[in-house]
C-alpha angles and dihedrals in degrees: 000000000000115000110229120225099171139028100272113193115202132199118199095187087232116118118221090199146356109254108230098186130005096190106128109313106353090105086058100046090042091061093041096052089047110131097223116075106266113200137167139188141189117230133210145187104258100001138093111265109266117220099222092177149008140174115250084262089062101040076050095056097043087042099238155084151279095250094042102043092101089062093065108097112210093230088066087052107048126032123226100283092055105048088053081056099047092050093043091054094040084059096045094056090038082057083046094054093037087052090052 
């Protein structure tokens, strides 16, 4: 894995959703009534990846909620296998954004 010095931002050109209205929260609400499991997660040098948010699918898939989503190690989410998936494509697209 890359280690990250710095906040990347990353841009896949893919769109999760089509925004309908973009008058005050409807964005928000938009992302949080999808109907596919929306998750995402800090990452750091050394330490285990941290969820900081996810849509109520997701919250429904990991069987929590909102407050105690931090408390949800990624290791009790994913086996093995994917783990190793999930490293080997994170350092794929961080080559992507240090390429760029």
């Amino acid at each position: 894995m890359l280690p990250i010095q710095s906040t990347e931002k990353m841009h896949t050109g893919a769109e999760l959703f089509r925004v309908e209205s973009t008058v005050g929260d409807a964005i928000l609400k938009q992302l949080w009534h999808h109907s596919d499991a929306i998750m995402c997660c800090t990452v750091k040098a050394n330490a285990s990846p941290v969820f900081t948010f996810a849509n109520q699918a997701g919250l429904d898939m990991l069987e929590t909620t909102l407050v105690a989503i931090q408390d949800i190690m990624l290791d009790k989410v994913l086996d093995e296998s994917g783990r190793k998936i999930l490293c080997t494509e994170f350092s794929k697209i961080m080559q992507q954004v240090t390429n760029e």
